[in-house]
Structure formats: structure tokens, C-alpha cells
Phi, psi and omega in degrees: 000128187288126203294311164349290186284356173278330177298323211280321151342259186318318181295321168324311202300299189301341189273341145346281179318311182291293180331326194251173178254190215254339183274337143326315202283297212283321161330287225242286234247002193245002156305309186286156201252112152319119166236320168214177163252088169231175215003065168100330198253138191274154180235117189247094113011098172251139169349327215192130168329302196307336206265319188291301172314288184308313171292335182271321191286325194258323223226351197277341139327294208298308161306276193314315169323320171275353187280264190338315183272358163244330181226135190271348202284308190307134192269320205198156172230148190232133160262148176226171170239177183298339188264348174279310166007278198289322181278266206337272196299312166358302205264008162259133163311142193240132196233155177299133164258136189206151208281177201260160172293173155276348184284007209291161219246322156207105170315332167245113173307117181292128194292132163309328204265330186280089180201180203303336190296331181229047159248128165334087169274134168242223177275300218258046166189007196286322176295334163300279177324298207281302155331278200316311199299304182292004218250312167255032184266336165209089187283139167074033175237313186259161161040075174214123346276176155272130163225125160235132191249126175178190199278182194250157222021066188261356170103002172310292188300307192286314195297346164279339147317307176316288160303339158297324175293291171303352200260303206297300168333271209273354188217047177315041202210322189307165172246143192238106212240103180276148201191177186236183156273315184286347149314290174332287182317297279228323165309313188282332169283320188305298191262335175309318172321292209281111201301332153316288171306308149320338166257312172324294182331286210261328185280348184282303187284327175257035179226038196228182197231322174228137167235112188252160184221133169255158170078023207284334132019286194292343169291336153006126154046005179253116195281318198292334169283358177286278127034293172326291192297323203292342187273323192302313171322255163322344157273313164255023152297313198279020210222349187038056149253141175325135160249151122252112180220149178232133187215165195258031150205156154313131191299335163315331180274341184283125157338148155022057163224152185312123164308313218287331201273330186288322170301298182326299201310325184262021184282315196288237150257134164242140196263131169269155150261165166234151170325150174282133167290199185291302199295023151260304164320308181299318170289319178316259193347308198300314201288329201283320189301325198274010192274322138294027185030071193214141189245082169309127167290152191291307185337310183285326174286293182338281203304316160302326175285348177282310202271341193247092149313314167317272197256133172281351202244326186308313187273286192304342175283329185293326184280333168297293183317324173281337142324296177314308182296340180274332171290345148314305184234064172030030169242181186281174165306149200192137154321331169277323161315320190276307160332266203321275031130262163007303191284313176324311186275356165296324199268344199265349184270311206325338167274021188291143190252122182251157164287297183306008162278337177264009202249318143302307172279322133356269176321335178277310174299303175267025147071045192247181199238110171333321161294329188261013186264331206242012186265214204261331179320132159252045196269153170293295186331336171237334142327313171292318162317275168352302173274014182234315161321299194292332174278315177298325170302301174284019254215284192246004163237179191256048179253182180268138165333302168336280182313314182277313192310315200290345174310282196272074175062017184113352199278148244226129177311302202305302161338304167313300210299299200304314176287306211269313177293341183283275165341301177305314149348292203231055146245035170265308155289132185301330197298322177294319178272341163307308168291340167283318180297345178277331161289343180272327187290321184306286203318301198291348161275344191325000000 
């Protein structure tokens, strides 16, 4: 089964599910076998004519509708029955399955919907976005490396796609290597033991023209994947090939990694993304509604850019959903519609952990008043709370040092680092993993 239409699948099912009813949902829709993507259409596979004749006649909007809402690339959906099967993959080549080399040139697929033309630019990225642009109008000249840094689903990935896509365009020829930082690890435990394989390893990554790492961040405390990067770095620095990297901090704020790898990290430009302000969020919608060729009233945009502020990924689920719902129930996108859309995501969030839950359950455990865990008293009695509020925050949410400071009054990211390093510290005393552990078991019953 072709992993595409099965990823695109499984993203399909739940808005499926929230639509239907669960003895329909279970009936009908959870038989069917993702089997390819071709020219544009996804081909879903059912048991039986009869059962292929019933999914197109009761269920087939509704399937395209969740098609639509997860992917903009796709055209159409084709039911096939089992009986079709065999003719169908017939007309396909049958091929050997064999594990990918390591040498293989990119291992992570640069994404197509991700490049500059239909990224939003504002204030609170327009300097990144200017970066990105120069880095691929002249990779290993301007800017090297690039590092952009910010919260998540701030437009980070896509602008490094985005430079993948142009270097292919205008300079096909470059070898171009998009990566994750948990690829990287996960390569390196594998093949780094074996001294074949182990140079295949480091001749894969440091024979490339541009090397981007998302996510870099995550090398945090791993010495030997540190180690890596920093030789892998400097051979192609000193090699004037493009480096990139994106991490959801500045490299001075990232934890437990080599002084030697952080200065590198800071030789070229580093870029921040910061949250959209509203009249960008409303173009991020517009731009997202027309990509999917759906013309949404500004009201309706205004008003979704309102409830959702943050996450650029958040606003697009959200905007997908109301898309799915006026097409269900044939009408245009609507304020009532978002609202409905809302409630859904509301019930689909409900187990998410907010700072004010950790923020709560503190207060519960040392028994302090919330005005005094996030105001100025410096009593030990509330100073150690503190520092533990703070340490479970970055511990288990995704925020920039920045944001809890402004949580705790205002308060200067170094200040954050200093309250999270302390703690970390002296986590070594049983009395410390205790208190922590009592605030994360508070937050996860909530």
C-alpha cells in the first residue's frame, strides 16, 4: 500500500468519524483500503461492488470533502471493489523491496505545497522570510548558517522547504539534504557502531551542497549526536556549502549542548518567527482558503483570526474544518459555522495541558496563591514554587522562554533559563524530583 494515500487516509478518518454516525463510520467507512494515489485521485478500495455502488451513492462528498481538507494536491476520489484489484495493480510495475541506501541523496522529501509564493509574509517574519529568500538566491554565500528560530507552528518548516523548492528550481543540479534532527539521531545510532556504515554515514551527510536540519533543538544532552554535527558543520562550512537550521529557541537558550556547536550555530543570521499579528492571520487564512479554491468573507476570516492567535497550524485546522462543514451542509463558510467548528475543537483539545494548568496545580501542591507564584515576592516559600512552575513548563509545553516570562509578570527569558537551570540542577535531590513529580501528576489528572 502506497504510504502516501495511506498517510492521507488515516488524516481523513477522524473528520470522518466526527461526521458520521459510529455504526455508519464502522459499517462503511473503516473497511476501506487506501490503495494508491494516481493522476491527482486518491483510489480507495471496497469489498464488493454492491458495497462500492453504496459508498459512492451515500458517502462519496463526504469522503471528498475530508480529502479536501487535509490535502490541496489531490483532484478526486475513485472507489474500486476487490474485484478490481488485480487489474488495477496489474498495470503497475512490481518491484523489489529493499531498504533505502544510506547514501541515498534525500532521504526526507522536500514538501511541494511548501515555498515562498504562498507564504504569508508580515512584521512578525518578514526578516526570516528575507533571509530564507537570500539564502536561496545564493546558498553557502549569504547568511551561513541560517538559523530560524521560534514557536511552533510559526511558518519555521515551511520556510525551509520553501528554500528547498527554489534551489531545485533554479539550481537542480545542487544536491540538496532536508532532515529532521530525530532522522539525523536515529541514523547515527543505527550506522555510526559500523565502520562501513559509519562512513557511508558521515560521507552521506558531508558530501551535499546545502544541509538543513529542522527541529535542532532536539541534540539537546545527546553528546555523541553533537560531536556529529559540529564535524559534519565545519566540513561544510569550510566547504562554503549551505548549513540551515530551525529550532523553537535562540541558540543561547538551547540547553546542554557544546559552547563550540552554539557559537557556530550563531556565525551567519539568526532570524526569530514571532506569532502573526491579526491582519496577517487574516491574510494566512485568505491565502489558505484561496489555495483551496474557496472564497471565504472577510467576516468570517476576521472572526476565526480572532479566536485562534497563536499557532498558524491551529488556524489552518480550524479553517479546514469550516470548510468541511459548509460542504456537508451545502452552504457558504459562516460565523455560525466557525463557532460550530470551534465546539468540535474544543472537545478535540480538551485534554491539552495550558500553562495555566501547571500553573494550578502548583498552587495546589505548595499551597501559595497564585498572585503571589507569578508576582515579585522573593520569600523562599514562594521563590522555590516558582522555580518549579517553571521548570514543569518547559518540561512539558511547547513555549518560547519569552511567553512564560511575560506568564510571570514580564519577566526576562534569562530570568526563565535561571529558574529552569536551577531546578534542573538539583534534581539530583530526591526532595526536587518529588516536587516535580507532584506537579506533573496534579497537571495529568486535571
Amino acid at each position: 500500500m502506497p504510504i502516501e494515500a495511506k498517510r492521507i487516509w488515516e488524516q481523513m478518518l477522524p473528520l470522518l468519524e466526527t461526521n458520521m454516525t459510529i455504526l455508519s463510520f464502522d459499517v462503511w467507512i473503516k473497511p476501506i483500503e487506501p490503495l494508491d494515489i494516481r493522476d491527482g485521485k486518491l483510489v480507495l478500495m471496497v469489498a464488493s461492488e454492491w458495497g462500492k455502488n453504496e459508498v459512492n451513492m451515500r458517502y462519496l462528498p463526504l469522503i471528498k470533502g475530508a480529502m479536501n481538507a487535509v490535502s490541496s494536491l489531490l483532484t478526486d476520489v475513485e472507489i474500486i471493489s476487490a474485484d478490481q484489484k488485480e487489474k488495477y495493480v496489474s498495470q503497475e510495475e512490481t518491484y523489489e523491496i529493499k531498504e533505502v541506501p544510506i547514501e541515498a541523496a534525500e532521504p526526507l522529501s522536500i514538501n511541494p505545497k511548501y515555498n515562498f509564493e504562498n507564504f504569508v509574509v508580515g512584521k512578525c517574519n518578514q526578516l526570516a522570510v528575507a533571509a530564507a529568500r537570500a539564502v536561496a538566491e545564493e546558498p553557502g554565500t549569504r547568511y551561513n548558517p541560517l538559523f530560524i528560530y521560534g514557536g511552533a507552528g510559526l511558518g519555521k518548516t515551511h520556510l525551509m522547504h520553501a528554500i528547498g523548492n527554489s534551489l531545485r528550481a533554479s539550481r537542480p543540479r545542487l544536491k540538496v539534504l532536508l532532515v529532521s534532527s530525530e532522522k539525523f539521531v536515529n541514523e547515527l545510532v543505527k550506522y555510526i557502531g559500523m565502520e562501513k556504515d559509519g562512513q557511508k554515514f558521515r560521507d552521506k551527510y558531508r558530501s551535499v551542497d546545502v544541509l538543513m536540519v529542522d527541529d535542532i533543538q532536539f541534540i539537546s544532552g545527546k553528546p555523541g549526536t553533537m560531536e556529529e554535527i559540529f564535524h559534519t558543520f565545519n566540513e561544510l562550512y569550510n566547504s562554503s556549502k549551505q548549513l540551515v537550521f530551525t529550532s523553537d529557541r535562540h541558540p543561547k537558550d538551547i540547553p546542554d549542548i557544546d559552547d563550540r556547536l552554539r557559537s557556530r550555530f550563531e556565525w551567519g543570521f539568526t532570524a526569530d518567527v514571532q506569532p502573526p499579528d491579526l491582519e496577517t492571520r487574516i491574510a494566512i487564512l485568505r491565502k489558505k482558503a484561496q489555495i483551496q479554491k474557496h472564497n471565504i468573507n472577510m467576516d468570517v476570516l476576521t472572526y476565526m483570526a480572532e479566536c485562534i492567535s497563536s499557532n498558524v497550524r491551529e488556524m489552518e485546522g480550524l479553517l479546514n474544518k469550516v470548510i468541511l462543514l459548509s460542504q456537508l451542509n451545502e452552504t457558504k463558510p459562516s460565523i455560525e459555522l466557525v463557532k460550530e467548528a470551534l465546539n468540535d475543537y474544543s472537545e478535540k483539545e480538551e485534554g491539552e495541558i495550558t500553562a495555566d494548568d501547571v500553573i494550578d496545580a502548583t498552587c495546589k501542591c505548595f499551597n501559595v496563591k497564585r498572585d503571589d507564584l507569578l508576582g515579585k515576592r522573593k520569600t523562599r516559600d514562594i521563590v522555590e514554587p516558582r522555580q518549579i512552575c517553571i521548570y514543569v513548563m518547559t518540561e512539558i509545553l511547547d513555549l518560547p522562554l519569552a511567553t512564560i516570562g511575560n506568564i510571570f509578570g514580564g519577566r526576562d527569558h534569562t530570568t526563565i533559563m535561571y529558574a529552569r537551570d536551577k531546578v534542573a540542577q538539583s534534581m539530583s535531590q530526591q526532595k526536587t524530583v518529588d516536587d516535580v513529580n507532584n506537579v506533573k501528576n496534579m497537571v495529568y489528572k486535571k
